[in-house]
C-alpha positions in Angstrom: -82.1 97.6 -140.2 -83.1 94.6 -138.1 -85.2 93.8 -141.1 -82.2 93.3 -143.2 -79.8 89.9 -142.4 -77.1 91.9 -143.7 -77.9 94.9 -142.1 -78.4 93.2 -138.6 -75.1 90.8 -138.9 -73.2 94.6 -139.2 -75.4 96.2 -136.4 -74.4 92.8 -134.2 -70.7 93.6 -134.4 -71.4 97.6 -134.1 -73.2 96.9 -130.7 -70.8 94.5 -129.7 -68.3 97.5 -129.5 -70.5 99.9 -128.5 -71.4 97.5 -125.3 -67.7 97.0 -124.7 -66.8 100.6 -124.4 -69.6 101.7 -122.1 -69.1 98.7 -120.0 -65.3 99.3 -119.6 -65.5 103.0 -119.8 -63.2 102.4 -122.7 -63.6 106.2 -123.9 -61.5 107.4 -121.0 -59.2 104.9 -120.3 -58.2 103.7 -123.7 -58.0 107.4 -124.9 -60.2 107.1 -128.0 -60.0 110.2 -129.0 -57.0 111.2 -129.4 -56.0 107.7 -130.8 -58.5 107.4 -133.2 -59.3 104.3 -131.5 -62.9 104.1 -132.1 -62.1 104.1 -136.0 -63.6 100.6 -135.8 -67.1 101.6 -134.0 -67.6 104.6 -136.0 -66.9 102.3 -139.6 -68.7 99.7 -138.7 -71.8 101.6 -137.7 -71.4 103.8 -141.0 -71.2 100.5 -143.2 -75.2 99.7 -141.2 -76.0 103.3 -142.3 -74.6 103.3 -145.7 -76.0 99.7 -145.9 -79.2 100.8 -144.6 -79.7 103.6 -147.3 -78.7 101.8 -150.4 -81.6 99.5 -149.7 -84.2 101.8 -148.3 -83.7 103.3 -152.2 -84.6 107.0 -150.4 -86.3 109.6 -152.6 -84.8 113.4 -152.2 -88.2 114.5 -150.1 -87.2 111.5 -147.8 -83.3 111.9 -147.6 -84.2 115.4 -146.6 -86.1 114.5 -144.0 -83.4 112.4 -142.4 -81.1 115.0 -142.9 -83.4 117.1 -140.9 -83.3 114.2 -138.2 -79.7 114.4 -138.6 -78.9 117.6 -137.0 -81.4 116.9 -134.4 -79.8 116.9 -130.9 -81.5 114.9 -127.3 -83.7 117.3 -126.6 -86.6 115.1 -128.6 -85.4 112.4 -126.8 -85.8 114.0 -123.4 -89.0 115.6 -124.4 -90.5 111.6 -125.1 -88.8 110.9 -122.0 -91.0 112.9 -120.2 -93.9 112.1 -120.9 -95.6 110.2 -117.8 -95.1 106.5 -117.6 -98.9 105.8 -117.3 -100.2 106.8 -120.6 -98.8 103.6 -121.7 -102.3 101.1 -121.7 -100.5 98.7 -122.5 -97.8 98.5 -120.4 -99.5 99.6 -116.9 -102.1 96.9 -117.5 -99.3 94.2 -117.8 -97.3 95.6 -114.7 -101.0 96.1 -112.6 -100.0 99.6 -112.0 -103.5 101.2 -112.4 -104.7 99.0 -109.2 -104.9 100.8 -105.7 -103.2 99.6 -102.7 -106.5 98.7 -101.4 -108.0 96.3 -104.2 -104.4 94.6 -104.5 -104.5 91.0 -103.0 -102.8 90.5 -99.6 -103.6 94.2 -98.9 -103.7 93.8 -94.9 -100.8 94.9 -92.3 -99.0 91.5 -93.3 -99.4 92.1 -97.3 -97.8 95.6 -96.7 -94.1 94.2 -97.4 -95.4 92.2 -100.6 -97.2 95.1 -102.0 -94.4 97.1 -101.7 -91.8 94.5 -103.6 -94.3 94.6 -106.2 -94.4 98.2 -106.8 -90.4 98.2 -106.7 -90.4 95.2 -109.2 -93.1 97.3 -111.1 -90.4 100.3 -111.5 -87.5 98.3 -112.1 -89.4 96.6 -114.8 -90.2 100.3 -116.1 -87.0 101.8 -116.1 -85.5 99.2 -117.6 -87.7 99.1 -120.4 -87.2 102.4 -121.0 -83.9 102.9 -120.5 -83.4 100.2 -123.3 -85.8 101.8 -125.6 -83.9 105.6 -125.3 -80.6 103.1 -126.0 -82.2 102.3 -129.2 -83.9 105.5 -129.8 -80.3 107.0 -129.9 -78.9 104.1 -131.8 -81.2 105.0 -134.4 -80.0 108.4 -134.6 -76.5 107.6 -134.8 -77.3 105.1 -137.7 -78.8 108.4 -139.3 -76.0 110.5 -139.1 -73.7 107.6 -140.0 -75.1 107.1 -143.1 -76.2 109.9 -144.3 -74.9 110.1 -147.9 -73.3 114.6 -147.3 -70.9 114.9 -144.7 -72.4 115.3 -141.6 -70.7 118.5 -138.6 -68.0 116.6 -136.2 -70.1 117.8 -133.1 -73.0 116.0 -134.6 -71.2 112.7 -134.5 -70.1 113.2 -131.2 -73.2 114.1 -129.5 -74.7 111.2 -130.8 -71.8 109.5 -130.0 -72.1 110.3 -126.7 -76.0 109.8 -126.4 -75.3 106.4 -127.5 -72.3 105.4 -124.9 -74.5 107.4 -121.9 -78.0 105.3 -122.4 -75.9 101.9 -122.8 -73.6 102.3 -119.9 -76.8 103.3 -118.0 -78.4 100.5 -119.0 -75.4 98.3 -118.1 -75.4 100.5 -114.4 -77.8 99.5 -113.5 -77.7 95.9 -113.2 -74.6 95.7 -111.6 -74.6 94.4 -108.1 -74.1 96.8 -105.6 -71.1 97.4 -102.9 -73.0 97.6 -100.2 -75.5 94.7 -100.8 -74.2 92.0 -103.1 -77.6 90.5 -103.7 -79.5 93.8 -104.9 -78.3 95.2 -108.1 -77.5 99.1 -107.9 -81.1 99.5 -109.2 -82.7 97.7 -106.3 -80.8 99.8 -103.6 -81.9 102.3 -104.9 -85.4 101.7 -105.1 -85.4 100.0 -101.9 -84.1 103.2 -100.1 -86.5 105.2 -101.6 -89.2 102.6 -100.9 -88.5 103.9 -97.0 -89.8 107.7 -98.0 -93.5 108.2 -97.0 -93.9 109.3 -100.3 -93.7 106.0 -101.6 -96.0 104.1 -99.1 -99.2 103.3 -101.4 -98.7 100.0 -102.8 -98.1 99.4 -106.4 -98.9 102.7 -107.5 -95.8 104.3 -106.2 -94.1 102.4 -109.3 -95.1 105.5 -111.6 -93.7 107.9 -109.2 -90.5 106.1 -108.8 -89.8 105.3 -112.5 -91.0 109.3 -113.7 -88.5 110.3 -111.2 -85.2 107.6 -111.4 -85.7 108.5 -115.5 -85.8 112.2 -115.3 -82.7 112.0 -113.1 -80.7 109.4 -115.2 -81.5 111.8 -118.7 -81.2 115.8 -117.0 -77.9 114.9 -116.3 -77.1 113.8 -119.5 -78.2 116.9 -120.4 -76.8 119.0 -117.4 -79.6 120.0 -115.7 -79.0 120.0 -111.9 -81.4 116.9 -110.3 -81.1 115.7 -107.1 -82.2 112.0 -107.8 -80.6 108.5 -108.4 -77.3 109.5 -111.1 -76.4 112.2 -108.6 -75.8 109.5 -105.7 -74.4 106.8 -108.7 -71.9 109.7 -110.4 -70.3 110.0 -106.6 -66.8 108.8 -106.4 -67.1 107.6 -102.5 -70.4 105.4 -103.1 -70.1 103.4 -106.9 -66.9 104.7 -108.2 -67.0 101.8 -111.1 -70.3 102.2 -112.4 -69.8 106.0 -111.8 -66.7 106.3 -114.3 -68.6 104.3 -117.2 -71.2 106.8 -116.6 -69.7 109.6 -116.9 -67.1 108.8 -119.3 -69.2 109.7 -122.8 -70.0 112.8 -120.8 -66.4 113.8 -120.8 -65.1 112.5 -123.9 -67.9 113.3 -126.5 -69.5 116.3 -124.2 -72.4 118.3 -125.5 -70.9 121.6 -126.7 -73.7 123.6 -126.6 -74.2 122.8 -122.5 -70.7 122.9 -120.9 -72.1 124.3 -117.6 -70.5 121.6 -115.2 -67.5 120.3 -117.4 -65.3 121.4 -114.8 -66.7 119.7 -112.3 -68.1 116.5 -114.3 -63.8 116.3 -115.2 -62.7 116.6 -111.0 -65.6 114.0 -110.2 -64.3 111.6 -113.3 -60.5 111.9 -112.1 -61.9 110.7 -108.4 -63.5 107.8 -110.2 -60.0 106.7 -112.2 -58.4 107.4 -109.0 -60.8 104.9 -107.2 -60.5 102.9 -110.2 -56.8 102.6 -109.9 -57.0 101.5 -105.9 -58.9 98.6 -107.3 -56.8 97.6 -110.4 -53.4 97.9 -108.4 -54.7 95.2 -105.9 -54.9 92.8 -108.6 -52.7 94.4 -111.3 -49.4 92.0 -113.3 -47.0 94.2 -114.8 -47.0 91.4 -117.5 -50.5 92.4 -118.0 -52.3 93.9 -121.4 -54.9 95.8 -118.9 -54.8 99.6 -118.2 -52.1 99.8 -115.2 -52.5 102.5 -111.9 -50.4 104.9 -113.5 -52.2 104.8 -116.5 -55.3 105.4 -114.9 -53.8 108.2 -112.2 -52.1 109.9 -115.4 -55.0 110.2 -117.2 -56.8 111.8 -113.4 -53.9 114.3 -113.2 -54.6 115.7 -116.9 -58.4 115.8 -116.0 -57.3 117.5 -113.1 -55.7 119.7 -114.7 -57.7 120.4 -117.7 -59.4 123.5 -116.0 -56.4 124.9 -115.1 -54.8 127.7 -117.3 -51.5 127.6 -118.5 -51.7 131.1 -120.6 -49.2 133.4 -120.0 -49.8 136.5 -118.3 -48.0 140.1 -117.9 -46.2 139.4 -114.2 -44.8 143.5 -114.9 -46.1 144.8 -111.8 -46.2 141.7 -109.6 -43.4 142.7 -107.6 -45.3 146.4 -106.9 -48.6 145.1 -106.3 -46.8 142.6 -103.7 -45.3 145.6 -101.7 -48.5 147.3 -101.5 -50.2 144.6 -100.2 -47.7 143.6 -97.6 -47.2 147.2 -96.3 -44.8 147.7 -93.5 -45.1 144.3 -92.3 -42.2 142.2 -91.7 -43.8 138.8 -91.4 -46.6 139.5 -93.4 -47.8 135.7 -93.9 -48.8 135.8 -90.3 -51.9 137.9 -90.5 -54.6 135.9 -88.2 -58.3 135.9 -89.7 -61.5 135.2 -88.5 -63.7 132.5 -90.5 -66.3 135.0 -91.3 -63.7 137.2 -92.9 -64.1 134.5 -95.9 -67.1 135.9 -97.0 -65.7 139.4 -96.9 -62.7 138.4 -98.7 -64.5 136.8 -101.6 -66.1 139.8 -102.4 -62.8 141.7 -102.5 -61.7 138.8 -105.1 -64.7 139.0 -107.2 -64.2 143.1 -107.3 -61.3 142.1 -108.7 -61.8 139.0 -111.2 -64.5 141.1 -112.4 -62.0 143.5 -114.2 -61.7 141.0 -116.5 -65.2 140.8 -117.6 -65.4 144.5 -118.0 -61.7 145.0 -119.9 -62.6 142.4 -122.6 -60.5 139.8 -121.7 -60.7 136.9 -123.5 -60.2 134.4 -121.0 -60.4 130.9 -121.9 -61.1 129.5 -118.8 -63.4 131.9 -116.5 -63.4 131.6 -112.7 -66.3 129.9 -111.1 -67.7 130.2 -107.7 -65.6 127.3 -106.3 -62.5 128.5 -107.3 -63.2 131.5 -105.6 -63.9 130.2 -102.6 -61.0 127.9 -102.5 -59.1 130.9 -103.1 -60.2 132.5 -100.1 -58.9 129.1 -97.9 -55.0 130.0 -99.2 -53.4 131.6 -96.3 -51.2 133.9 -98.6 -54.3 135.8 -100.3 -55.9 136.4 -96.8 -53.0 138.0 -95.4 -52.3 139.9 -98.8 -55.6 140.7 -99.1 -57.9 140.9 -96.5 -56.3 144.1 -94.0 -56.9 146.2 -97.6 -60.5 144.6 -97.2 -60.9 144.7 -93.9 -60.4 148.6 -94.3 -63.1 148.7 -96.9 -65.8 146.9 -94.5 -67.2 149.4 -93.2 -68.0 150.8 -96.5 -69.1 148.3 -99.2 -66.6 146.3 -100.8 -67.2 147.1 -104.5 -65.4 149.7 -107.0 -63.5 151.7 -104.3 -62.0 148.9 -102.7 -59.8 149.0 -105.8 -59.6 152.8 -106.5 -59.3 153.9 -102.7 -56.4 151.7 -102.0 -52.6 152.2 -102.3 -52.0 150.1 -105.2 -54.6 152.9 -107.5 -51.5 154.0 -109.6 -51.2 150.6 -110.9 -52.8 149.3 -113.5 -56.1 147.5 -113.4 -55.4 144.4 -115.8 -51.9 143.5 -113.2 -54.2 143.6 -110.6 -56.4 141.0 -112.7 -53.6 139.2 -113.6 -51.7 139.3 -110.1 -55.6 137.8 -108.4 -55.8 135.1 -111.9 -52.2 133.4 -111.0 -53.1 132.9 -107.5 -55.7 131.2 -108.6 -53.8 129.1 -111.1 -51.3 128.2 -107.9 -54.8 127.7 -105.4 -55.9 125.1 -108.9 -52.3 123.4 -108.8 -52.6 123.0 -105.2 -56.5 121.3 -105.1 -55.0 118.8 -107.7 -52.3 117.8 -105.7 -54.9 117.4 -102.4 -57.7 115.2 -104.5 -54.5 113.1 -105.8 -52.9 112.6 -102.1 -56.5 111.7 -100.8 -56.0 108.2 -103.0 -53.0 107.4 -102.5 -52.6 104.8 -100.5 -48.6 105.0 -99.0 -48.9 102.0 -96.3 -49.5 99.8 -98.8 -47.0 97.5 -100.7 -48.5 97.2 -104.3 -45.7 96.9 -107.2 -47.4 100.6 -109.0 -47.1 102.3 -105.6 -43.9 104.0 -106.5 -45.8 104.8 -110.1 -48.2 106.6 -109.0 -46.6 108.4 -106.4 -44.2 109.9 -109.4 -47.4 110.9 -111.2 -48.0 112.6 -107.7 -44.5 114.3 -107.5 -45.4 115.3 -111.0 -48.3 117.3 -109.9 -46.2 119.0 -106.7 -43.5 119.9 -109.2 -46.4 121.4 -111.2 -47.6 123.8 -108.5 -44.0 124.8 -107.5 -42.9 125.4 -110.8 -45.8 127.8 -111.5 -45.0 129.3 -107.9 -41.5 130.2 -108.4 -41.7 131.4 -112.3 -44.7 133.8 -112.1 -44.5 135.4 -108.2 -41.7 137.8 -106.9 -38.7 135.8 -105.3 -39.3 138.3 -101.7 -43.0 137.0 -101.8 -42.5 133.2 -102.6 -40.2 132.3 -100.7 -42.1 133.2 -97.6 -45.3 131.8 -98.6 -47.0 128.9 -96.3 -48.1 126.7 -99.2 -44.6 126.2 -100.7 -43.3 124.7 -97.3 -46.4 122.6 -97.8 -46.2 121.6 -101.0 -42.6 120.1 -100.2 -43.8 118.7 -97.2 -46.2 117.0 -99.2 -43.9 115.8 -102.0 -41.3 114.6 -98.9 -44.2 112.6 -97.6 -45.1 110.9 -101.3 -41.6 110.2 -101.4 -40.7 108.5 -98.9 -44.2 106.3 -99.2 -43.0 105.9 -102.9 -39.6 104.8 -101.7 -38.0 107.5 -104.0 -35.4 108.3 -101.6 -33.5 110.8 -103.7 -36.7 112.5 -104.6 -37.5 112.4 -100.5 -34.3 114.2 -100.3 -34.1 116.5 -102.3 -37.8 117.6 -101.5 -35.8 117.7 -97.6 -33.1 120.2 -98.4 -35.3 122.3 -101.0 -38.0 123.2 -98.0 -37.0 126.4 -96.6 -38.7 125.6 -92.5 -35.9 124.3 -91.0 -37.7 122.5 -88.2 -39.4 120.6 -91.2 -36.5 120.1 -93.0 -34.3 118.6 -90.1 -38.1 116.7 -89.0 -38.1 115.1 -92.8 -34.3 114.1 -92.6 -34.8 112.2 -89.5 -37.8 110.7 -90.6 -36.3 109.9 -94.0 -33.2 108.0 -92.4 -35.1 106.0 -89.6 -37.3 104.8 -92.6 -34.6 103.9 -95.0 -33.3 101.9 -92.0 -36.7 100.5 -91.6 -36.8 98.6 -95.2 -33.2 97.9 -95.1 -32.0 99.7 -98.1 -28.8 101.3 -96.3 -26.8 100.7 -99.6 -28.9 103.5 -101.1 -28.4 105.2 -97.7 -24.5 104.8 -97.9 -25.0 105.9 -102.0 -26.7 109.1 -100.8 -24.4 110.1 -97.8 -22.2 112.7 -99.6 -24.7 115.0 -100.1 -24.7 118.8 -98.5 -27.3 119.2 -95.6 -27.2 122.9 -95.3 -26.1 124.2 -92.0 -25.4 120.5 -90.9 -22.9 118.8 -93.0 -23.2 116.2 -95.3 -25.6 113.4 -94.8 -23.2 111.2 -93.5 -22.7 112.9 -90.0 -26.1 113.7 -89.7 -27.2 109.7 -90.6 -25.0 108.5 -88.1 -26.2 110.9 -85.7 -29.6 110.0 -86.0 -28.7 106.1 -86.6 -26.5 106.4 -83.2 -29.5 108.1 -81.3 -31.9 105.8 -82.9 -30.2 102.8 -81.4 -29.3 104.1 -78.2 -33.0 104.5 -78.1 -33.7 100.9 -78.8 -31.4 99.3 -75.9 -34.1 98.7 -73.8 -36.4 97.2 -76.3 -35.8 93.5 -76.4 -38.6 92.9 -79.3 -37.4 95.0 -81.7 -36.5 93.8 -85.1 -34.1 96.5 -86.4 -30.8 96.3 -85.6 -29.4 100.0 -85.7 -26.0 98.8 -83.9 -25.5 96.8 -86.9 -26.9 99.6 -89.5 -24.8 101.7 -87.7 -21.5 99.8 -87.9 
């Protein structure tokens, strides 16, 4: 191709876009997929392929062959990866890697520091190179299946797609400067911290161990391997959340099919990235703007966050039965106090359980994982359902008879399955609305605050919705999490300034000390910011138990200011409000 002036005019364009999407993450944030926006890439590097071919003039024994390569997938790639650095002549005579620490120049306690630059200016040089040469490498490949002249599997496209995207925005990660040291690029803080290991304290020879080791990391998780190197500390959303969403962004959007090990938890890491994406475009964001906006980015989180999470329907026949069993005799049954190493004990009782599935056939396409499970054992409604029937079981084991030894035997197996699956699907709802209230930041002032915090209220909505239409009403309306979950969408509210939204999640809460808490707090802060129109708009609505707003606001107004006499410095004039 680069042979070719035509050829390499097309592939100048085709790696323009290509180096525009991994740099911008546009995969994710553009929605490519499901707009067919990358129409353009894909044409454009099908006219170098097609271009390509009708000027190689390819005889059938050779259009087989790329055929063949075709279908490939990374694994050859990986395997060349691995190879060690230092079989390369060429290149460790150039970089002086072959030379000891003690024939180096400057090899005394004072050279120490220089030998050591050298050997991490040794690796970065490495990985670089290499990195660029797997870009290309995969480039290659995608120019194959491009052009090839039969019609070439959707998946194939996309993994090499996605090979592509991965090994440029890697290559682009690692030159970016980093957020804790603006001088160094991510690279270099990297290498420098690892400089630090004893490991590394041999001179210019540790530049083979670094680069073998900052390679192998950056590609097995392109291929979902677990490694505990540099793209595990890069892909965290607390440490480079920028260069971490360009990473893993080709990961999510064109994901290897045949190795979908960690998509759920590759999509919960990516919506932490958008969400810490969005914290940084709302400081500088223009609603006039033609960039991405917060809520664009915190929508697109909440779907990823949700992704995982299935909606199927399920029988809910025997809810209300298996709910009476479970709660037994007890009147305030959501009160049972546990011990934290009941968790453990409980988890197996769950598994028991989910594993019903697995041996009824179901078809279930999403299958718990071990997470899940354990965040299902933190929801105060399954321990007190759960854990005095397991509790009872201890001293035996629990395993089959835990199921067949308890009261609920008569009913049948898949409702107990089912009744365990959509207390999961409520545990889901409820981690997505904790990861989304962990970003939001409600003291601020930023014009998409109120955006996002909808998006929020959205995904509160979601979990009470899902609550109330699959659960019995005698067991909902007692359960812990749906006074939190309207605490929680009072407390977006009112940081949202969506006052009608802040009241309504107020009167719908069922603990009255929380509810009359929230209407004092909401009134005081409408006060606050001065928007008693709205107050005044608002004040004919029905407080159970206390009237309509209206008394109650000038209650708390009254109180409010009779509070404030003494306190000469305050701003607010609640005499005023109150008049």
């Amino acid at each position: 191709v680069m042979s070719d002036p035509d050829c390499r005019q097309l592939l100048s364009a085709a790696e323009s876009l290509i180096y525009s999407a991994a740099s911008k993450a546009s995969p994710l944030v553009s929605s490519w997929s499901s707009n067919d926006k990358c129409n353009d890439l894909m044409v454009q590097i099908g006219n170098v392929g097609s271009l390509a071919m009708a000027k190689m003039s390819l005889t059938e024994q050779q259009l087989h062959l790329l055929s063949n390569v075709s279908k490939l997938d990374l694994s050859f790639a990986e395997k060349w990866l691995q190879s060690p650095t230092s079989l390369s002549s060429t290149v460790s005579n150039y970089l002086a890697i072959t030379k000891t620490f003690a024939t180096m120049p400057n090899s005394g306690a004072e050279g120490e520091l220089s030998c050591d630059a050298d050997a991490q200016a040794s690796a970065t040089a490495l990985i670089s190179s290499m990195m660029d040469s797997t870009r290309l490498l995969s480039l290659s490949r995608l120019i194959v299946v491009s052009g090839m002249p039969q019609s070439v599997p959707v998946h194939l496209h996309n993994n090499a797609l996605r090979s592509v995207m991965y090994s440029t925005a890697l290559s682009w990660a690692i030159k970016q400067p980093s957020s804790y040291d603006k001088s160094r690029t991510v690279l270099d803080e990297y290498l420098s911290h690892e400089m630090t290991k004893a490991f590394y304290s041999s001179g210019v020879t540790s530049a083979l161990h670094l680069a073998d080791m900052c390679i192998a990391s950056s590609f097995s998780f392109l291929s979902n391997e677990s490694s505990d190197g540099v793209l595990l500390q890069l892909v965290s959303p607390s440490h480079e959340p920028r260069v971490a969403l360009r990473l893993l962004a080709p990961l999510v959007e064109y994901p290897n099919f045949a190795l979908l090990g960690n998509d759920q938890k590759r999509k919960e890491i990516t919506a932490e990235c958008l969400l810490a994406e969005a914290a940084v475009v709302a400081k500088q964001y223009d609603r006039d703007a033609t960039t991405t906006s917060p809520k664009e980015l915190w929508s697109l989180a909440s779907n990823f966050l949700s992704d995982y999470i299935s909606f199927e329907s399920m029988g809910t026949t025997d809810f209300h039965e298996i709910f009476e069993c479970l709660k037994g005799n007890r009147g305030t049954w959501w009160t049972f106090e546990t011990e934290p190493h009941h968790e453990e004990l409980l988890y197996q009782a769950l598994t028991v359980i989910l594993q019903i599935g697995d041996d009824d056939g179901v078809d279930s396409s999403t299958p718990e994982t071990e997470e899940e499970i354990q965040r299902l054992c933190t929801m105060q409604t399954v321990k007190s359902l759960f854990l005095p029937l397991a509790l009872c079981s201890e001293g035996i084991s629990v395993d089959q008879s835990f199921i067949d030894g308890n009261a609920w035997r008569n009913i049948p197996r898949i409702s107990m399955y089912n009744f365990v699956k959509t207390l999961m699907k409520v545990s889901n709802l409820i981690h997505r609305v904790g990861t989304m209230e962990r970003y939001l930041k409600l003291g601020s002032r930023e014009k998409s605050l109120p955006l996002c915090c909808a998006v929020v209220l959205e995904a509160v909505n979601d979990a009470i919705t899902s609550i109330a239409s699959t659960l019995p009403p005698g067991m909902y309306q007692d359960m812990p999490e749906l006074s939190g979950l309207y605490s929680a969408a009072f407390k977006t509210s009112v940081g949202g300034r969506l006052w009608d939204e802040a009241l309504e999640a107020c009167i719908s809460n069922s603990e009255e000390d929380d509810k009359n808490d929230n209407l004092k707090h909401l009134i005081v802060e409408m006060v606050r910011v001065g928007d008693i129109g709205k107050l005044v708009d608002m004040s004919l609505t029905v407080v159970d138990g206390s009237g309509d707003l209206f008394q109650f606001a000038t209650k708390i107004v009254e109180e409010a200011a009779l509070e404030q006499k003494d306190d000469v410095d305050s701003c607010l004039d609640y005499w005023g409000c109150l008049y």
